[in-house]
Every structure is written in C-alpha cells, then in structure tokens.
N, CA, C and O atoms as a GROMACS GRO file, in nm:
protein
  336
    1UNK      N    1   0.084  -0.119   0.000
    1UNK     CA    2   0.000   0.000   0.000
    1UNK      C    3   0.088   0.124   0.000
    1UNK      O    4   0.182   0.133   0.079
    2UNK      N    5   0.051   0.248  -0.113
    2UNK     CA    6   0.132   0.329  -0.121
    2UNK      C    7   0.108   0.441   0.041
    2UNK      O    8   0.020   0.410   0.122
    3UNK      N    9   0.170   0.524   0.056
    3UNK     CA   10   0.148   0.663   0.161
    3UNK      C   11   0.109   0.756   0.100
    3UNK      O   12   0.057   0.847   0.164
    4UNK      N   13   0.118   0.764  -0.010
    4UNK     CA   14   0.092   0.928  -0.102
    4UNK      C   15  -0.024   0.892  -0.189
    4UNK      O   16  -0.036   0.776  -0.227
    5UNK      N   17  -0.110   0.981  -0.223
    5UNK     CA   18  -0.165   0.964  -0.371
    5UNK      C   19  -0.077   1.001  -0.457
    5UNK      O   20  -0.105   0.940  -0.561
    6UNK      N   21   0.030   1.077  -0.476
    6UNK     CA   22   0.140   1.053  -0.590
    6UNK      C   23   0.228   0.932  -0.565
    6UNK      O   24   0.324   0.925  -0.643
    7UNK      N   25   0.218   0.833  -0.473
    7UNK     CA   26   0.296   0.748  -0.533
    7UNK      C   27   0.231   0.619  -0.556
    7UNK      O   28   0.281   0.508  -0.574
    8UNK      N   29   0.071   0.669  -0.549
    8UNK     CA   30  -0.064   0.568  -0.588
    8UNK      C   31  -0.050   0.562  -0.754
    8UNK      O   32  -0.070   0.467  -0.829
    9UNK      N   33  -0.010   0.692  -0.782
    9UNK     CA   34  -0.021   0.770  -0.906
    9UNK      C   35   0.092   0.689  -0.972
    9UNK      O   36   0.082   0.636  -1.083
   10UNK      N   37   0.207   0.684  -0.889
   10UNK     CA   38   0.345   0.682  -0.976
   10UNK      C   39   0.330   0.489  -1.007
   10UNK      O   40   0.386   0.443  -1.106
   11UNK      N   41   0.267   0.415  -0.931
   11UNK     CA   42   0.271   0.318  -0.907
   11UNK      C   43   0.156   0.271  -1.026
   11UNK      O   44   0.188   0.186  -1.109
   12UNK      N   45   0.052   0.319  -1.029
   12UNK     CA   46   0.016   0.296  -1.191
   12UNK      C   47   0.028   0.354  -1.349
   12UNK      O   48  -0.029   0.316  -1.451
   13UNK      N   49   0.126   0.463  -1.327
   13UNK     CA   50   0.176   0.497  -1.467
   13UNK      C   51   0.289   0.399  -1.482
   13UNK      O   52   0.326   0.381  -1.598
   14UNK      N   53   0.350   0.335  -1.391
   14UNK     CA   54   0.474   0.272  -1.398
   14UNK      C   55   0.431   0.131  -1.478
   14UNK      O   56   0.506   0.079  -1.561
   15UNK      N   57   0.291   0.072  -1.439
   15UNK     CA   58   0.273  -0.046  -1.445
   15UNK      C   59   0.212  -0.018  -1.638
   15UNK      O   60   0.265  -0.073  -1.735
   16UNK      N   61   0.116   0.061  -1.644
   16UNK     CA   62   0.136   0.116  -1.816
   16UNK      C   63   0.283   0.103  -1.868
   16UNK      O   64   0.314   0.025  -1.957
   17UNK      N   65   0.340   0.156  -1.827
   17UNK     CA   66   0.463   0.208  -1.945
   17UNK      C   67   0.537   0.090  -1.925
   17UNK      O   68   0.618   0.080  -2.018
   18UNK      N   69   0.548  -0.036  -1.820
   18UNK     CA   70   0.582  -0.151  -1.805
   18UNK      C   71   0.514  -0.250  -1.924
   18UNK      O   72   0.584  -0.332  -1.984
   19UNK      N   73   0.406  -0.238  -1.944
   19UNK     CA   74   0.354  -0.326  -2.042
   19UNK      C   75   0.340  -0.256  -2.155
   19UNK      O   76   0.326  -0.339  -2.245
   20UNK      N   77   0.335  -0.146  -2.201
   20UNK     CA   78   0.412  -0.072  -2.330
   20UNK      C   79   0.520  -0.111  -2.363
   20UNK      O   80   0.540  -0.145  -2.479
   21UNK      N   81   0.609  -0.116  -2.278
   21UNK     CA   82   0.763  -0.160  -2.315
   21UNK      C   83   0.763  -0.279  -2.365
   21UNK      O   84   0.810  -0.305  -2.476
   22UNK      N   85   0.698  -0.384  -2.269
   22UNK     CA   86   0.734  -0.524  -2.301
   22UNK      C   87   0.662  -0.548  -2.429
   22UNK      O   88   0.707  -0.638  -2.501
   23UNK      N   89   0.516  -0.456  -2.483
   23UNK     CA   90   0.465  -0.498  -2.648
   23UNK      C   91   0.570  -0.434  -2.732
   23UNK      O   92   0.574  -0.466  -2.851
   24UNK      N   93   0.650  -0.351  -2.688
   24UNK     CA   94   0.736  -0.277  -2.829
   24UNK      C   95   0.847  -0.378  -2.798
   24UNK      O   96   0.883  -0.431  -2.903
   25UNK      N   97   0.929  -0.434  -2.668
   25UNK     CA   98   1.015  -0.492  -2.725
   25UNK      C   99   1.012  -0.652  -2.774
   25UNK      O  100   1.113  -0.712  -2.809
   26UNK      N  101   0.896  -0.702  -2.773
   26UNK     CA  102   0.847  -0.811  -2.834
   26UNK      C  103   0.818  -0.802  -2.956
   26UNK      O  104   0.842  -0.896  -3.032
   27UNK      N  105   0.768  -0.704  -2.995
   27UNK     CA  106   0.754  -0.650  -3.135
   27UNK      C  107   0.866  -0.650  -3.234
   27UNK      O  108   0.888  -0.712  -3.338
   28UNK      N  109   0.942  -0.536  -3.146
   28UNK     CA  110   1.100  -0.565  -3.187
   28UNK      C  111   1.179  -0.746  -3.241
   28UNK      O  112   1.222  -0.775  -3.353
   29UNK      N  113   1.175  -0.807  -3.158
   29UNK     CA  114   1.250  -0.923  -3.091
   29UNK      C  115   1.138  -1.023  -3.237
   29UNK      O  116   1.193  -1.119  -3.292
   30UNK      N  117   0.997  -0.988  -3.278
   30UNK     CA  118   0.970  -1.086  -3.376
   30UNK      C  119   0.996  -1.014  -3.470
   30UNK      O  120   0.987  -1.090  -3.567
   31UNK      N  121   1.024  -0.911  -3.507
   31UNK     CA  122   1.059  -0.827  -3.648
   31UNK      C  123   1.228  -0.900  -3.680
   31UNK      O  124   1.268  -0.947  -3.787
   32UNK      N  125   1.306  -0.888  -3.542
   32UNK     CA  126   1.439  -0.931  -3.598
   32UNK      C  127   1.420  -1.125  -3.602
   32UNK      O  128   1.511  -1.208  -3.613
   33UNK      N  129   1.364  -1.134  -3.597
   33UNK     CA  130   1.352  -1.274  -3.603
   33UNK      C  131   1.282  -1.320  -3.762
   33UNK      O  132   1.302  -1.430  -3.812
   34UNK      N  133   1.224  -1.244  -3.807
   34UNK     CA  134   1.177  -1.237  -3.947
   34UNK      C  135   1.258  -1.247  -4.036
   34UNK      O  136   1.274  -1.329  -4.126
   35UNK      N  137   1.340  -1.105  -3.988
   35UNK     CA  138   1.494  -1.096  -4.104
   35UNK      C  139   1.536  -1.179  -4.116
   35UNK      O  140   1.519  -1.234  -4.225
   36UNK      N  141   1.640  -1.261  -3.989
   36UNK     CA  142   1.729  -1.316  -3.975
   36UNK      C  143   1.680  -1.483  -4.038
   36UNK      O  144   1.744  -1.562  -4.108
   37UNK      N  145   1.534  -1.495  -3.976
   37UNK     CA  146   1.507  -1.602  -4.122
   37UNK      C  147   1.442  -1.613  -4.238
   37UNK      O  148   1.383  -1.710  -4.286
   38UNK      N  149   1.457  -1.499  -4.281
   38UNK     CA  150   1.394  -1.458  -4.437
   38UNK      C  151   1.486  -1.600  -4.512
   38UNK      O  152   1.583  -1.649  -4.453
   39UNK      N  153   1.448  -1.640  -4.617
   39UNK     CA  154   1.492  -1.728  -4.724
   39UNK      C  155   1.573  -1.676  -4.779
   39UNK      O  156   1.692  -1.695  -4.752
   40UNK      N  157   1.522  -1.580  -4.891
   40UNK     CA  158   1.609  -1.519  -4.955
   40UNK      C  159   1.617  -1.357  -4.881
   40UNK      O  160   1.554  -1.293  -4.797
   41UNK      N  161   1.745  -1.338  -4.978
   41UNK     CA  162   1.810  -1.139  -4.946
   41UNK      C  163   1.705  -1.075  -4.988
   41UNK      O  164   1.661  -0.989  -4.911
   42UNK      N  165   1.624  -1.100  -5.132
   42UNK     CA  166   1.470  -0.960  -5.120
   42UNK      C  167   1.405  -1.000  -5.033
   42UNK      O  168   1.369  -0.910  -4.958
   43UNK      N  169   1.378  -1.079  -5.010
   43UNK     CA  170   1.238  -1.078  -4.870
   43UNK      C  171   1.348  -1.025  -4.739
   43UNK      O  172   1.307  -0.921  -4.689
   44UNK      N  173   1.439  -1.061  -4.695
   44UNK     CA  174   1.480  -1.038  -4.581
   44UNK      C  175   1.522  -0.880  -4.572
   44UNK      O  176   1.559  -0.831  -4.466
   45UNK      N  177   1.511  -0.797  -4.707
   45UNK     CA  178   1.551  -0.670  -4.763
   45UNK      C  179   1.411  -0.574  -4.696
   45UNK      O  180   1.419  -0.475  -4.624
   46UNK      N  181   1.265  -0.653  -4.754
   46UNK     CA  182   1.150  -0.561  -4.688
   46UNK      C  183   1.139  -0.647  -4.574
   46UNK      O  184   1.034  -0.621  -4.514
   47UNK      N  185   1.189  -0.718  -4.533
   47UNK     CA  186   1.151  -0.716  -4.358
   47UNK      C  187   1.256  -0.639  -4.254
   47UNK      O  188   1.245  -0.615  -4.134
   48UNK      N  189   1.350  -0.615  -4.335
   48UNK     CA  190   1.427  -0.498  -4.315
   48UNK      C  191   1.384  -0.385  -4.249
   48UNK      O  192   1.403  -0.352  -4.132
   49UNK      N  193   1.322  -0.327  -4.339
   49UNK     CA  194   1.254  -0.169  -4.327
   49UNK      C  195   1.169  -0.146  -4.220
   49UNK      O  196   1.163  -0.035  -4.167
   50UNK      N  197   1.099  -0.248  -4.182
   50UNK     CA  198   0.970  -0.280  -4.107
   50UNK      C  199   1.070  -0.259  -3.987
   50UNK      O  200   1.067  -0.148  -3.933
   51UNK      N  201   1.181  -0.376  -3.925
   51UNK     CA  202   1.225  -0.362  -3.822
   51UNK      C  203   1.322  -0.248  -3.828
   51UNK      O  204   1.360  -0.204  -3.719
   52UNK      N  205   1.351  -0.213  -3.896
   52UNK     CA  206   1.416  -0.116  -3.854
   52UNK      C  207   1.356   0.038  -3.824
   52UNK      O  208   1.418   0.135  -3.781
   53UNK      N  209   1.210   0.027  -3.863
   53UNK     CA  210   1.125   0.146  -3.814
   53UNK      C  211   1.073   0.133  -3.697
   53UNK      O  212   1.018   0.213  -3.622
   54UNK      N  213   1.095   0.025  -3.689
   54UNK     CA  214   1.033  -0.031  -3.500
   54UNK      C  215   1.133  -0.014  -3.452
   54UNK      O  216   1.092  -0.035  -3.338
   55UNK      N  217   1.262   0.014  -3.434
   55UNK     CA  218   1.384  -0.009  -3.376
   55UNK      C  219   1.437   0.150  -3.386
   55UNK      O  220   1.514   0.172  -3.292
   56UNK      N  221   1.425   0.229  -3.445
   56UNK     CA  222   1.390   0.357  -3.431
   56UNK      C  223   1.352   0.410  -3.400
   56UNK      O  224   1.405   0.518  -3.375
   57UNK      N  225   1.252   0.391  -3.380
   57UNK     CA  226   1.035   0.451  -3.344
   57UNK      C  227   1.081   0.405  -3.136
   57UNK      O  228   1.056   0.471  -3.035
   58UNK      N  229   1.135   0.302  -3.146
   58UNK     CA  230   1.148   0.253  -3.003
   58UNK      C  231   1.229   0.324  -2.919
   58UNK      O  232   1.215   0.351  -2.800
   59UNK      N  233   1.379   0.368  -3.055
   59UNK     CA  234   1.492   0.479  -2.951
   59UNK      C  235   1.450   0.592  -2.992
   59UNK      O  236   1.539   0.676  -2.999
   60UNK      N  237   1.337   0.629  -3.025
   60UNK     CA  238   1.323   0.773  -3.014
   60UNK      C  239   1.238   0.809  -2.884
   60UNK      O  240   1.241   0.918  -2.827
   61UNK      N  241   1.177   0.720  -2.854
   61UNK     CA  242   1.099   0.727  -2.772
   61UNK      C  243   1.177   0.688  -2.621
   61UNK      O  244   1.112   0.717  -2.521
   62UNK      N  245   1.284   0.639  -2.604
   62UNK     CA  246   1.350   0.627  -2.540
   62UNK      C  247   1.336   0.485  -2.477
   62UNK      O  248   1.395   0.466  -2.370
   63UNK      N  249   1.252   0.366  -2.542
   63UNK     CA  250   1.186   0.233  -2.511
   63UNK      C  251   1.377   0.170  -2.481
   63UNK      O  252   1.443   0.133  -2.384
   64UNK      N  253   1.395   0.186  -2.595
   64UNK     CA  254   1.533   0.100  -2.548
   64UNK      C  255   1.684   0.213  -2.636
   64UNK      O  256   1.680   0.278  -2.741
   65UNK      N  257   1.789   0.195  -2.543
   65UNK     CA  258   1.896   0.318  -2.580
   65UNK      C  259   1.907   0.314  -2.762
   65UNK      O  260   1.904   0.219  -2.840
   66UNK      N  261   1.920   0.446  -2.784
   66UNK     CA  262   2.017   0.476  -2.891
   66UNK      C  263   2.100   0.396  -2.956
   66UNK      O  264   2.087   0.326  -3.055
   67UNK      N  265   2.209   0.424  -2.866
   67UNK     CA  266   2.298   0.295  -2.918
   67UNK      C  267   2.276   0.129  -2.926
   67UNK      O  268   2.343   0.040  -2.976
   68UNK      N  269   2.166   0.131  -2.863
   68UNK     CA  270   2.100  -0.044  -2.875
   68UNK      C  271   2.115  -0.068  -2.990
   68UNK      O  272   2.173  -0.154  -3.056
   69UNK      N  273   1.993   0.108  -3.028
   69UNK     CA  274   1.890   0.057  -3.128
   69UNK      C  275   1.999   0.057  -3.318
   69UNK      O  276   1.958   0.025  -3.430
   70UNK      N  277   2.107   0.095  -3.283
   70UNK     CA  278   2.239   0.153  -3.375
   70UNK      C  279   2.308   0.016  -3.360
   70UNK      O  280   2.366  -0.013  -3.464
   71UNK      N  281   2.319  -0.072  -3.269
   71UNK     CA  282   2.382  -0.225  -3.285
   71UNK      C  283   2.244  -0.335  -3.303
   71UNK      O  284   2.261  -0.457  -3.292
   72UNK      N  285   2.170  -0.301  -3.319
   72UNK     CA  286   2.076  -0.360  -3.329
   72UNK      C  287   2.063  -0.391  -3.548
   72UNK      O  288   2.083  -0.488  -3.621
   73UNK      N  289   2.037  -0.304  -3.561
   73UNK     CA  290   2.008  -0.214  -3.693
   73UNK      C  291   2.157  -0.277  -3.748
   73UNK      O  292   2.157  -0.351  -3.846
   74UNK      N  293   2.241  -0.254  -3.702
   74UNK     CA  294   2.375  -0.285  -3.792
   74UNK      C  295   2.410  -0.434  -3.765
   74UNK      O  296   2.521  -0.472  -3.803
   75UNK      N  297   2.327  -0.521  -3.704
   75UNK     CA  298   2.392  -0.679  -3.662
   75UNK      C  299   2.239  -0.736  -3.782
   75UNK      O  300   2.229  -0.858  -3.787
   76UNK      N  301   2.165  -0.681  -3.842
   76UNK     CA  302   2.063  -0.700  -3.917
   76UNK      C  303   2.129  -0.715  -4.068
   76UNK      O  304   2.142  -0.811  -4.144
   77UNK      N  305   2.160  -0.591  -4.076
   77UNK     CA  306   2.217  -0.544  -4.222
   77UNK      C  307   2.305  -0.663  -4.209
   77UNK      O  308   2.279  -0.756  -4.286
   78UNK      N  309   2.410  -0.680  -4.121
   78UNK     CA  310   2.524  -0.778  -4.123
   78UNK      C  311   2.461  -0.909  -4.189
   78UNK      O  312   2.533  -0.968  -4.269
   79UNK      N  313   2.354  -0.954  -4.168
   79UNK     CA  314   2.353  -1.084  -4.137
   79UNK      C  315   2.288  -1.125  -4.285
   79UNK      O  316   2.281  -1.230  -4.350
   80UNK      N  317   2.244  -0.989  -4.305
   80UNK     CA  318   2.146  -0.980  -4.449
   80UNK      C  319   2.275  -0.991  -4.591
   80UNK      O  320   2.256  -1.046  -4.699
   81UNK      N  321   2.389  -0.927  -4.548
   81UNK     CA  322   2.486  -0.932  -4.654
   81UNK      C  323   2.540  -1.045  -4.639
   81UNK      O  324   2.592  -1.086  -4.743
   82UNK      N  325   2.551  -1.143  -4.514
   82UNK     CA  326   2.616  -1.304  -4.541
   82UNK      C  327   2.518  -1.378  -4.599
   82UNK      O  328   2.557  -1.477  -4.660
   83UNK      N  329   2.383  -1.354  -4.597
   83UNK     CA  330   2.315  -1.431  -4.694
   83UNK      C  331   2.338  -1.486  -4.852
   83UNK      O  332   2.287  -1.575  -4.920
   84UNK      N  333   2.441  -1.385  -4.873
   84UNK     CA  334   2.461  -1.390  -5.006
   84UNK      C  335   2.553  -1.535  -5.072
   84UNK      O  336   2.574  -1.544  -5.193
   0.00000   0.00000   0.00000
C-alpha cells in the first residue's frame, strides 16, 4: 500500500509504461527474427525496413537506448549481406 496519492499515481503509470515496453520490445525481438530467417536477401531486404522502423520509433521514444537501437540495426544489415 502506497502513503501518497502521488505514489498511488506513480505506481500505476509505472505499471502502463511496463507493459508498453514489453509490447514494443516483443515487437521488436519478432521483427528481428523475421529478417534473420527470411529465405532469400529480397524478402529479408523488406523485412528490413519494417524492423528497422520499429527499432527507431522505439529509440526515439526512449523504449530501449540509442545505441542499442544503432547495434541492433547494424547486426541486421550484417547478417542480411552473409546471406549472399
């Protein structure tokens, strides 16, 4: 039981933005899972774009760091050019 009504308050914005997080980074986590088993390089090319607007959209918002979302994005591309 909280003592404050602000930390009644803080205690359910926390539990929102807790399950916001966990749908964007699940979201995330099946987008790179798409790529990485696309068949071929064009399909794994537009599943590309998709995660990588989720993986953007996520560090802008501050869901997961910057630089995650910058090794994230570049271990994609990587994996998309050994396909070849």
């Amino acid at each position: 039981m909280t003592h404050s009504k602000q930390a009644a308050k803080r205690v359910r914005t926390n539990e929102q933005r807790r399950v916001r997080n966990r749908s964007t980074h699940s979201e995330i986590r099946s987008a790179i899972k798409t790529v990485r088993g696309a068949a071929t390089k064009a399909d794994a090319n537009k599943d590309l774009a998709r995660a990588v607007s989720l993986v953007d959209k996520a560090a802008k918002k501050r869901t997961i760091h910057p630089n995650a979302a910058a090794r994230l994005k570049s271990r994609m591309a990587k994996a998309i050019a050994a396909k070849a």
